[in-house]
C-alpha positions as CSV (number, residue, x, y, z in Angstrom):
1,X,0.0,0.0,0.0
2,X,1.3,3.3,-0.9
3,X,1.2,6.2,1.2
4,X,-1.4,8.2,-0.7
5,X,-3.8,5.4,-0.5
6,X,-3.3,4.9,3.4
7,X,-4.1,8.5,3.6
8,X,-7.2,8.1,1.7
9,X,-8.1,5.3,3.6
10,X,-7.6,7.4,7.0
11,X,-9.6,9.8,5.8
12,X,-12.6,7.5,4.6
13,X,-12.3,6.2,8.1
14,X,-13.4,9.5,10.0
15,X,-15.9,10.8,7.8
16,X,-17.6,7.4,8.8
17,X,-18.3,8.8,12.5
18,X,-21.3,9.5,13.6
19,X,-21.8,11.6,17.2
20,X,-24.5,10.2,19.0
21,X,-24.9,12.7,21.5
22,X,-26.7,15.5,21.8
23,X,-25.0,19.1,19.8
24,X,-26.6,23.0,20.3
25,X,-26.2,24.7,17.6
26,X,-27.8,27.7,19.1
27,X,-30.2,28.1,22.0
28,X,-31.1,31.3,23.5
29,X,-33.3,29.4,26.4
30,X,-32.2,29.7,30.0
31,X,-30.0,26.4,31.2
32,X,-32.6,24.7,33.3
33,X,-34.7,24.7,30.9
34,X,-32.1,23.9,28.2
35,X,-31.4,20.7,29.8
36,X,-34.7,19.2,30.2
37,X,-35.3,20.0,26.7
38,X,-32.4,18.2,25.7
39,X,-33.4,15.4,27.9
40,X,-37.0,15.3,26.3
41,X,-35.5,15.1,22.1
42,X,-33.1,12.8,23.3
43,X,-35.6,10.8,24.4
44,X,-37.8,11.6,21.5
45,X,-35.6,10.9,18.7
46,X,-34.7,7.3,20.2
47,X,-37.9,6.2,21.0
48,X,-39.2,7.3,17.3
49,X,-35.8,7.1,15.7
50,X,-37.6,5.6,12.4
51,X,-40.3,8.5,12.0
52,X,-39.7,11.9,12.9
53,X,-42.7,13.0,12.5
54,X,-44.2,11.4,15.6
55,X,-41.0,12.3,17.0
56,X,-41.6,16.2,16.6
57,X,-45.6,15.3,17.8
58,X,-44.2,14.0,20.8
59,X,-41.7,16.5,21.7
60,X,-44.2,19.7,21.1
61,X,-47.3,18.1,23.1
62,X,-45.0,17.7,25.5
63,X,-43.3,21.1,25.1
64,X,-47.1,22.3,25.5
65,X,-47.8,20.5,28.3
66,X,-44.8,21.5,30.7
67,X,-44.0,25.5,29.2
68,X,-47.5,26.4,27.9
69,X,-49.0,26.6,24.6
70,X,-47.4,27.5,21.3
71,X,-44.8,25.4,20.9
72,X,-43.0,24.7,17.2
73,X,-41.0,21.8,16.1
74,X,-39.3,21.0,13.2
75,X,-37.0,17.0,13.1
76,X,-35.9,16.2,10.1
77,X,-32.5,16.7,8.0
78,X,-31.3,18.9,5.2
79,X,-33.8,21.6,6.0
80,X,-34.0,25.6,6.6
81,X,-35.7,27.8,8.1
82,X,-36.2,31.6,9.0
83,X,-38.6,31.8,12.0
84,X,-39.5,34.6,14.3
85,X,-40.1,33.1,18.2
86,X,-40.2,34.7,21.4
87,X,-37.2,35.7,23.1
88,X,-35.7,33.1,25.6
89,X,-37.7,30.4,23.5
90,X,-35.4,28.7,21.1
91,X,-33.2,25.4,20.6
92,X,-31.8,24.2,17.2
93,X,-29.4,21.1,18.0
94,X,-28.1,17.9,16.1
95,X,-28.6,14.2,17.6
96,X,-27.3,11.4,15.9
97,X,-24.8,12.9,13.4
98,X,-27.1,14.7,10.8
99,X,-30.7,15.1,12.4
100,X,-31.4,18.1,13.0
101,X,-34.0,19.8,15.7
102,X,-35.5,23.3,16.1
103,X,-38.0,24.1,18.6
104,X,-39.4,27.6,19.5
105,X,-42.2,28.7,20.7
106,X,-44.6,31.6,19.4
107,X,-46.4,34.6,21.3
């Protein structure tokens, strides 16, 4: 093997990694809540890790339920988005190497 193709092969080798754990992109919401939020797509996106759909069902009924109404959620991948929320009221994160989450919540 020469040393061009061990390189190549090295590099192959780390684009294959996949984080599993949770990563805020941006979040203007106060740590405490933060956390449990976290906690609750977490939870979410394993427990519906083939439909993200339900996924984002069960993370804004529950959002609803525990911070009051109006809450927004968007699971999926290769998406944008230009929103206007309420200030202190906003997550975007990655779980599982390309899903993307963004939650905010409306006035």
């Amino acid at each position: 093997m020469t040393e061009v193709e061990g390189k190549k092969e090295e590099t192959e080798t780390a684009k294959k990694i996949v984080h599993t754990y949770p990563l805020i992109r941006h979040s203007d919401m106060m740590e405490e809540m933060k956390g449990e939020v976290m906690e609750l797509v977490v939870t979410a996106c394993e427990k519906h890790s083939t439909n993200n759909e339900m996924a984002a069902r069960m993370i804004k009924e529950t959002m609803d339920k525990k911070f009051g109404p109006s809450w927004h959620t968007v699971v999926g991948e290769g998406f944008g988005f230009e929103i206007s929320y309420e200030c202190k009221n906003l997550l975007y994160m990655f779980f599982g190497g390309n899903l993307a989450i963004c939650i905010w919540k409306c006035s």
